[in-house]
VOGU-3710 file (C-alpha; in Angstrom, 3 decimals, decimal comma):
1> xxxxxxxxxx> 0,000/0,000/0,000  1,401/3,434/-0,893  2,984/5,120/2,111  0,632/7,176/4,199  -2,734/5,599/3,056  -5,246/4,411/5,401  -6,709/1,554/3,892  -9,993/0,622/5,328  -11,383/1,863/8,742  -14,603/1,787/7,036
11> xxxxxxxxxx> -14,495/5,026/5,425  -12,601/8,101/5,308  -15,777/9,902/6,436  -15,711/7,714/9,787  -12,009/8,899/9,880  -13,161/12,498/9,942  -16,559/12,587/12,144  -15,354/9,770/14,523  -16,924/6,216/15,283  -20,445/6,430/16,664
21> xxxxxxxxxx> -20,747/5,178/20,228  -23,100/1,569/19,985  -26,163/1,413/20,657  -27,552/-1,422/22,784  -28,150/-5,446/20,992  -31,549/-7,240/21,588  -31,912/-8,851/24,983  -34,352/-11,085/23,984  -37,927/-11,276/22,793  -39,714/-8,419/21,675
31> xxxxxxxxxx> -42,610/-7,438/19,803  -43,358/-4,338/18,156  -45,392/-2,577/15,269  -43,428/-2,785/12,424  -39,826/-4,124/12,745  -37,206/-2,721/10,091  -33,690/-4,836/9,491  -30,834/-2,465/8,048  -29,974/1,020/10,045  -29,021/2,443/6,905
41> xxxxxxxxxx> -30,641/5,616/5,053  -33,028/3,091/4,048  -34,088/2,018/7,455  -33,162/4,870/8,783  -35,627/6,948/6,944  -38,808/4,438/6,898  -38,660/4,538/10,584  -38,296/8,755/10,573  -41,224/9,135/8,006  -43,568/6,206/10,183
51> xxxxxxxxxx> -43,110/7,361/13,130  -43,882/11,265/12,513  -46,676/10,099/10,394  -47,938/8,120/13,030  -46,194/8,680/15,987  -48,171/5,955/17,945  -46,395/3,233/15,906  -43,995/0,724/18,224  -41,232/0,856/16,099  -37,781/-1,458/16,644
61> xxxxxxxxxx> -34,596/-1,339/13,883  -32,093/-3,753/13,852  -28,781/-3,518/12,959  -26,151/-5,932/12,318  -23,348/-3,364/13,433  -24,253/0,312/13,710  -26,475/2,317/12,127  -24,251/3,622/8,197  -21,664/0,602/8,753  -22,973/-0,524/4,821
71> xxxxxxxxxx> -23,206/2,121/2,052  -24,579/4,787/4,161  -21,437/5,332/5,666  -19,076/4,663/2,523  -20,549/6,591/-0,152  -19,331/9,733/-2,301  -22,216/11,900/-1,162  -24,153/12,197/-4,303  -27,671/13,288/-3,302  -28,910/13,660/-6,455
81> xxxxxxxxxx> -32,023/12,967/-8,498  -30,673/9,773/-10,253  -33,379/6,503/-9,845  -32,073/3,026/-11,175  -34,176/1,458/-13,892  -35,998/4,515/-15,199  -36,121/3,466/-18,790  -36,991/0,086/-17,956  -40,361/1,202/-16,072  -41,397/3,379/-18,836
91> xxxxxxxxxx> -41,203/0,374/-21,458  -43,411/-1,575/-18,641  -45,879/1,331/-17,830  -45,638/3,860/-19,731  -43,509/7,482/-20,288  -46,006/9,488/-18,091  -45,130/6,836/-15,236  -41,811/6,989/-15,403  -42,144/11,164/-15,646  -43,858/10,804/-12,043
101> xxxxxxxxxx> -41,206/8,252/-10,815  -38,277/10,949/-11,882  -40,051/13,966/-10,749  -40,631/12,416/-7,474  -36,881/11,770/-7,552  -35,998/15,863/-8,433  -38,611/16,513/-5,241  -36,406/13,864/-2,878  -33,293/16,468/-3,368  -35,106/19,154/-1,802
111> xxxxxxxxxx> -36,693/16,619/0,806  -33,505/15,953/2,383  -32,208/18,873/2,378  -35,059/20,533/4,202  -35,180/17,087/6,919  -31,654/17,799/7,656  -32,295/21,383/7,968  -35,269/20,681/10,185  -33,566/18,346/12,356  -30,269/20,161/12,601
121> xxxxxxxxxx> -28,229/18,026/10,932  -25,240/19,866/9,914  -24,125/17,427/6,905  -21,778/19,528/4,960  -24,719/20,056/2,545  -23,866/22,150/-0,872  -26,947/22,451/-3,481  -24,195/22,875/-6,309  -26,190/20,306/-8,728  -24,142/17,759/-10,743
131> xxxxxxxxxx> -21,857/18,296/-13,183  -20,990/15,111/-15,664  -18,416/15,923/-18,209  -17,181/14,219/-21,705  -13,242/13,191/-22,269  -13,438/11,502/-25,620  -15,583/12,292/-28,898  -17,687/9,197/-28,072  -18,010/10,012/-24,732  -19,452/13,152/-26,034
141> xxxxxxxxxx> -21,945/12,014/-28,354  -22,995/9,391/-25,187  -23,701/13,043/-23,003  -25,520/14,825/-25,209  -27,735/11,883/-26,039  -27,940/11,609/-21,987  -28,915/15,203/-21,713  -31,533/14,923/-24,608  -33,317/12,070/-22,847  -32,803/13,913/-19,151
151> xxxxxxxxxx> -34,937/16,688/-21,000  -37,566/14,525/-22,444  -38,622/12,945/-18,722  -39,180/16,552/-17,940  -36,067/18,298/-16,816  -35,950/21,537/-18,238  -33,839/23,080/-15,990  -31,000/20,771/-17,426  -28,202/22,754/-18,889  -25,240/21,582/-21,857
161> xxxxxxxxxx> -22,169/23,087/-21,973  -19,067/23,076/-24,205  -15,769/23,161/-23,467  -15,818/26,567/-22,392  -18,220/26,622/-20,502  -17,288/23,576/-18,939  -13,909/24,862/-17,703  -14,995/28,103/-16,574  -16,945/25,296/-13,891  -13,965/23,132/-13,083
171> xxxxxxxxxx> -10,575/22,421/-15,189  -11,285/18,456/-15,962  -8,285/17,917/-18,254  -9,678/17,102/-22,135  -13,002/18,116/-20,977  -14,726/18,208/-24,737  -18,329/18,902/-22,570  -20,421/18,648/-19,980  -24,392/18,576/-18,549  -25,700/19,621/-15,372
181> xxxxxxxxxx> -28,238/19,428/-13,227  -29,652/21,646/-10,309  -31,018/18,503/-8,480  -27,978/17,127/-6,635  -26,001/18,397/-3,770  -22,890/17,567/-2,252  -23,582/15,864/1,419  -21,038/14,545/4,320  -22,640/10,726/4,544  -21,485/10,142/7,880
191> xxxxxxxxxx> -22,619/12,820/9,016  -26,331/12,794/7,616  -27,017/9,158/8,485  -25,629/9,941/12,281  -28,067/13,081/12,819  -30,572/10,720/11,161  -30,201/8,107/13,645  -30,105/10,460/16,101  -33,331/12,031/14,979  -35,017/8,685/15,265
201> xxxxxxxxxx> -34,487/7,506/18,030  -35,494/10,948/19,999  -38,749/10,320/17,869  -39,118/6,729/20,306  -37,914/4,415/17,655  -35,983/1,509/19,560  -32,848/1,133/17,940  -30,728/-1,964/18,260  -27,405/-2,181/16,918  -24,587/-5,396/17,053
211> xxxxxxxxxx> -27,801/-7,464/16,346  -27,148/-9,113/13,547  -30,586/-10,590/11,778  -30,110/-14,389/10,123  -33,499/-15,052/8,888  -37,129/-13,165/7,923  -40,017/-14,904/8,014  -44,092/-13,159/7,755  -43,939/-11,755/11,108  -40,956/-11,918/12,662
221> xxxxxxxxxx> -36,787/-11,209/12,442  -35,182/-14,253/14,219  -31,628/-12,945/15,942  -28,641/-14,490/17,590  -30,329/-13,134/20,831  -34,181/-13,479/20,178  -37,139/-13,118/17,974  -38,650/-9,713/17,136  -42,055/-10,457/15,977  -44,438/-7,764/14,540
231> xxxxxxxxxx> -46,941/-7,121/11,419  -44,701/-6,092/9,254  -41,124/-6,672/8,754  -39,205/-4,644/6,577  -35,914/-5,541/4,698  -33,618/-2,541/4,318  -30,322/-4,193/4,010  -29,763/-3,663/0,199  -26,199/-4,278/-0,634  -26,138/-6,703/2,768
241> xxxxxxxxxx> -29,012/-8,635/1,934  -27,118/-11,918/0,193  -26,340/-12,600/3,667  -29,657/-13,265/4,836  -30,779/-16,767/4,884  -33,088/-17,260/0,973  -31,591/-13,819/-0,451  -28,016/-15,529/-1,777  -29,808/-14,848/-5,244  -31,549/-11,757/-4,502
251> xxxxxxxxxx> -29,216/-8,662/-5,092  -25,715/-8,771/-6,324  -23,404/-6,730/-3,745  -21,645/-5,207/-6,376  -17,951/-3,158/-5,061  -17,384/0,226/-5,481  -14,020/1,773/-4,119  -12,916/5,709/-3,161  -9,758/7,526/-2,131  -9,833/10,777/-0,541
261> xxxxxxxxxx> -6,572/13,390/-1,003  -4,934/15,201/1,589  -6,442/18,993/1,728  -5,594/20,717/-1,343  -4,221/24,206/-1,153  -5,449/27,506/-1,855  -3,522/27,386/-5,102  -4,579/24,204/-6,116  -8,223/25,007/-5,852  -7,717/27,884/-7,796
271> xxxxxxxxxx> -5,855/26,041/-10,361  -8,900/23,416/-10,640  -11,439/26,022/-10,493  -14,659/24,103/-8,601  -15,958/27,071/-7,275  -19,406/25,988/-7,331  -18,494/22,127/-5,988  -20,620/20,139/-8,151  -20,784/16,714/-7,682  -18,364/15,470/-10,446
281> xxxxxxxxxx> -19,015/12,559/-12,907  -18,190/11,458/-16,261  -19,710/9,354/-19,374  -17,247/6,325/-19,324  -18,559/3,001/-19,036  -16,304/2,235/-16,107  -17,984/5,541/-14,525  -15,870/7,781/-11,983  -17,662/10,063/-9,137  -16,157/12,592/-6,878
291> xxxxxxxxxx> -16,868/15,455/-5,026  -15,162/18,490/-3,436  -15,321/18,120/0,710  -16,252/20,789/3,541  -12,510/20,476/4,423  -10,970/20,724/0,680  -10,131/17,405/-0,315  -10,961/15,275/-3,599  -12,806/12,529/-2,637  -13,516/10,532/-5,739
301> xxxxxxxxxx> -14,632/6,670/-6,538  -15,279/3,908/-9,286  -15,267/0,322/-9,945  -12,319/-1,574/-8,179  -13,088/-5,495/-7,700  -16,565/-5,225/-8,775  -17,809/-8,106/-6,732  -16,839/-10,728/-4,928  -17,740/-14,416/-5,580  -20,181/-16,263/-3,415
311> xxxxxxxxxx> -21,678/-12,774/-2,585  -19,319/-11,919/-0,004  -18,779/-8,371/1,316  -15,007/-6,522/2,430  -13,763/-6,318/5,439  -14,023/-2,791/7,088  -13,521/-1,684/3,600  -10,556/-2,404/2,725  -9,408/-1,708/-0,624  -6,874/-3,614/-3,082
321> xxxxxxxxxx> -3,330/-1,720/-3,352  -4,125/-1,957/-7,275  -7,532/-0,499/-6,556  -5,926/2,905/-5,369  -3,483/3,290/-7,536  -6,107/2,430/-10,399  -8,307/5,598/-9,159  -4,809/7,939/-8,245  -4,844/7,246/-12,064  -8,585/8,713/-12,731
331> xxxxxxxxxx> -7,594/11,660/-10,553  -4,037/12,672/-12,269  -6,270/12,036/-15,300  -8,844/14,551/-14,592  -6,462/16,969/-13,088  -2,423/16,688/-14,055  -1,970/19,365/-11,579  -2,638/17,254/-8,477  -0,028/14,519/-9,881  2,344/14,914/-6,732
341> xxxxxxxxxx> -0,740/14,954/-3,878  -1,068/12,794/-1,134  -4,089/10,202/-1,086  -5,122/9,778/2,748  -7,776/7,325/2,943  -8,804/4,530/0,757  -12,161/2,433/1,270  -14,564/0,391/0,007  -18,190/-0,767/0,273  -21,017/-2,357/-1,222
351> xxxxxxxxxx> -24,238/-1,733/-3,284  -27,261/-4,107/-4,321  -27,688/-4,391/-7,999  -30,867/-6,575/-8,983  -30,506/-8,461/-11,812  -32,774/-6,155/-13,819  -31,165/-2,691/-12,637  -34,225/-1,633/-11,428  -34,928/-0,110/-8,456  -38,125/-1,762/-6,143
361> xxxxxxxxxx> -40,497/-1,028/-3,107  -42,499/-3,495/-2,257  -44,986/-4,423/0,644  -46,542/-8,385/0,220  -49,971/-7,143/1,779  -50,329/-11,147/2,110  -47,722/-11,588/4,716  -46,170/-8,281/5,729  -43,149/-8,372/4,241  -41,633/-5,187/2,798
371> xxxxxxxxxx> -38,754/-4,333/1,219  -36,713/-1,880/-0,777  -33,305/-1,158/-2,531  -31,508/-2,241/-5,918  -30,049/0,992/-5,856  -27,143/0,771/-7,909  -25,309/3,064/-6,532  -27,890/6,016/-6,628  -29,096/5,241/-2,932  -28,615/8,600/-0,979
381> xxxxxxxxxx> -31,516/10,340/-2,413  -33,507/6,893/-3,708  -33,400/5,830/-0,055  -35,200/8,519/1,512  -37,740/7,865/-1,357  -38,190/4,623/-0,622  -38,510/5,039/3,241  -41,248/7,625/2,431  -43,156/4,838/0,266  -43,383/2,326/2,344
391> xxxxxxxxxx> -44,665/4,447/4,934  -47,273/5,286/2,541  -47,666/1,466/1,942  -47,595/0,078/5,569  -50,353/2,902/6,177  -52,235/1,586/3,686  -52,544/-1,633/4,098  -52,986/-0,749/7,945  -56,066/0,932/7,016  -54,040/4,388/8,629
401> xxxxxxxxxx> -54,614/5,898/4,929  -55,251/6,033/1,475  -53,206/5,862/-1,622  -50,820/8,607/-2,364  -48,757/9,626/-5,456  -45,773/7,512/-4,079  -48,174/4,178/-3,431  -48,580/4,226/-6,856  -45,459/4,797/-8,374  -44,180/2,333/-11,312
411> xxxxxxxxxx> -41,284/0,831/-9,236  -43,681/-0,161/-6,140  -44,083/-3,786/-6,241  -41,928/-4,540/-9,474  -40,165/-7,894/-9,342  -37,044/-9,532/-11,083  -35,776/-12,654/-11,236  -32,614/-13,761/-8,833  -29,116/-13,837/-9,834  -27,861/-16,769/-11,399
421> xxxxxxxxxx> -25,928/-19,396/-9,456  -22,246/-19,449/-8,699  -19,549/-19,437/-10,843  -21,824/-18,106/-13,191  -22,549/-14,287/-11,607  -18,583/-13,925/-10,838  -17,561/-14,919/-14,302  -20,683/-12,726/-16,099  -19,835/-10,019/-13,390  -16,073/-10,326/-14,012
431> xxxxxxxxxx> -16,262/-10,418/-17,400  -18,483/-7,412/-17,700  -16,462/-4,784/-16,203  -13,228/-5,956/-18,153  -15,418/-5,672/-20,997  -16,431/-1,521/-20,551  -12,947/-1,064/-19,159  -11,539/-2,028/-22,960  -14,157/-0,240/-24,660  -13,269/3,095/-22,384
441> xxxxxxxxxx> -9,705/2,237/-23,642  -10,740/1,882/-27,136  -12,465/5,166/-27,282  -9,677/6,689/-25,739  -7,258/5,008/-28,858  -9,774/5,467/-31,435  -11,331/9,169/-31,176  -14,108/7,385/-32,612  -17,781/9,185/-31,855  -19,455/5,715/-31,951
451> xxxxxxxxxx> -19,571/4,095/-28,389  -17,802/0,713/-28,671  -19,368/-2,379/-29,666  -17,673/-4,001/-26,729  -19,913/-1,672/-24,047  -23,385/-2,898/-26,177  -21,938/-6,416/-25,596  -21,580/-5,934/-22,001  -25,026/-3,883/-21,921  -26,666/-6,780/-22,720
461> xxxxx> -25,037/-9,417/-20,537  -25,586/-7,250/-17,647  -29,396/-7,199/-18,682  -29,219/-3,375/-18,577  -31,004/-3,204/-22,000
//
């Protein structure tokens, strides 16, 4: 490991806002209301939106660790309006449902926002929107097309920029163009899903953490240490949930992996420009992410090991050596001024990808089973949607209320079939991302405007398309 890194330690975020003291396990038996597995946002937010809608509710989370040990914790802090498997709902219900769905999504920016406001949790939250910018003449041709379709679910306020206007934003070395967005916002994830938390439990939600669940059934989450048995049950566990017992299949825990720099100077920012600190993205297939932090370092992420086979999850988050220097790369890439800074930190975590790329809420009104995630790696805004819905849905069904405009969004109660069975997900997964790795290198060669054959190939494997 390069000198100087800390590797793991969940995330550099935990390094900065400190390790949350934990909250008490299950002591045995209990019953309750609704009982929700997963203290992430997802969790984390379905208990916040239940329990101020109905404040009677006996409400208990579980938590295998503490509450943003998963991707809550690890994340690059893209709040943004982003929803996995957009397209995929319009073919199955139309444009004009898939137009609610992403509006709903532009609203969930502002949602959070004001929440944290509200609750006075100071998250290191920027409304600078999100930038993503072209490198390569195909990459180019890939962002317009992505900013044409943006406008045609109904985002007018969408802007495309050229190369001039996209360095008088931020310097990206061979920046060719760029779109942005007003719906995004740079957040601290640590500390959002700790004031979160926080906020829930002085709301009466018992929250149990080093508890870990092993097995859902209708009506009950069976622990090392007892039985929880309620109503409902929710699973909010997304890129954890392959270790409960049946969900092997369910959602792939796909890797992602970040570094963050040392501080960057005065100079440096100037030199980079990123005045406005947009959330920072690109149009490869091998995407990058990044953002600017409260304290003025880079933190940026991609694909490292994309997944791991059997389904299993890092350890604390630590990160291949050839992982770092893989994303130092991106970094001296997008900016050849920073080739001689420090990285600091280096982490990883996981995300649930479904086998569709889609997205889901669901509440079995026969058995009382909920759950939600298949994020893909849009889950800091999605989640806060999806706690709101099933709300909306456990209310429902409870008789506590009628339909609303989120019950009856297209992704509520979608279903996709499971992964397929080992070695076959590690060699399709595997073989995907070495796949749009060599067409991002062929574009690069090429100059070509086409987007490789090689990323359509890989499209379809993944069963994005």
């Amino acid at each position: 490991m390069s000198s100087g890194v800390v590797n793991g330690g969940i995330s550099y975020w935990y390094a900065d806002d400190g390790l949350p003291a934990v909250r008490e396990p299950l002591s045995g038996d209990a019953s309750a209301d609704v009982v929700i597995v997963g203290g992430g946002y997802t969790g984390l937010w379905t208990a916040y939106y239940l329990k101020k809608a109905a404040p009677f509710l006996r409400i208990t989370l579980l938590e295998q660790r503490f509450c943003g040990y998963g991707a809550s914790g690890r994340n690059g802090g893209w709040l943004y309006n982003g929803i996995a498997g957009r397209d995929r709902y319009a073919k199955l219900h139309g444009r004009d449902a898939a137009v609610r769905l992403q509006r709903a999504m532009n609203d969930t920016v502002a949602e959070v926002v004001r929440v944290a406001r509200d609750e006075s949790i100071d998250a290191d939250v920027h409304r600078g929107g999100v930038l993503e910018v072209a490198r390569t003449p195909a990459q180019l041709a890939r962002l317009k097309a992505f900013h044409a379709h943006e406008l045609a679910y109904g985002e007018q306020d969408r802007e495309l920029y050229g190369a001039r206007e996209t360095a008088a934003r931020i310097r990206v070395a061979g920046a060719v163009g760029s779109t942005w967005t007003p719906h995004g916002a740079r957040v601290h994830p640590v500390k959002l899903v700790k004031g979160l938390a926080a906020a829930v439990e002085a709301l009466g939600v018992v929250v149990h953490e080093s508890t870990p669940v092993t097995e859902i059934r209708a009506g009950r989450a069976v622990t090392p240490y007892g039985t929880v048995r309620a109503p409902y049950v929710l699973r909010c566990t997304e890129g954890f949930t392959a270790s409960l017992k049946g969900q092997r299949r369910t959602w792939l825990p796909m890797n992602s992996s970040m570094i963050a720099t040392e501080p960057l100077t005065d100079e440096q920012w100037a030199a980079l420009g990123w005045d406005g600190r947009e959330t920072l993205g690109d149009m490869a297939h091998a995407y990058m992410y990044a953002q600017r932090t409260a304290d003025g370092r880079i933190a940026l992420g991609g694909r490292g090991v994309p997944y791991r086979f059997g389904s299993r999850t890092d350890h604390d988050g630590r990160t291949q050596e050839a992982t770092v220097e893989a994303l130092r790369e991106i970094l001296v890439a997008f900016f050849p001024a920073l080739a001689g800074v420090r990285v600091a930190h280096a982490w990883s975590g996981v995300l649930g990808v479904p086998r569709d790329w889609c997205a889901t809420v669901t509440l079995d009104r026969s058995t009382g089973l909920g759950w939600a995630g298949g994020y893909v790696g849009s889950g800091v805004a999605t989640a806060n949607l999806a706690g709101r819905t099933l709300c909306d849905l456990v209310r429902l069904d409870s008789g506590q209320a009628g339909r609303t405009d989120l019950t009856e969004l297209p992704w509520v109660g979608h279903r996709v079939r499971r992964w397929e069975p080992e070695p076959l997900r590690w060699l399709g997964v595997q073989g995907m991302y070495a796949t749009y790795r060599a067409a991002d290198r062929r574009e690069t060669e090429t100059h070509s405007a086409g987007s490789s054959r090689l990323a359509r190939m890989a499209d379809r494997v993944a069963g994005r398309h």
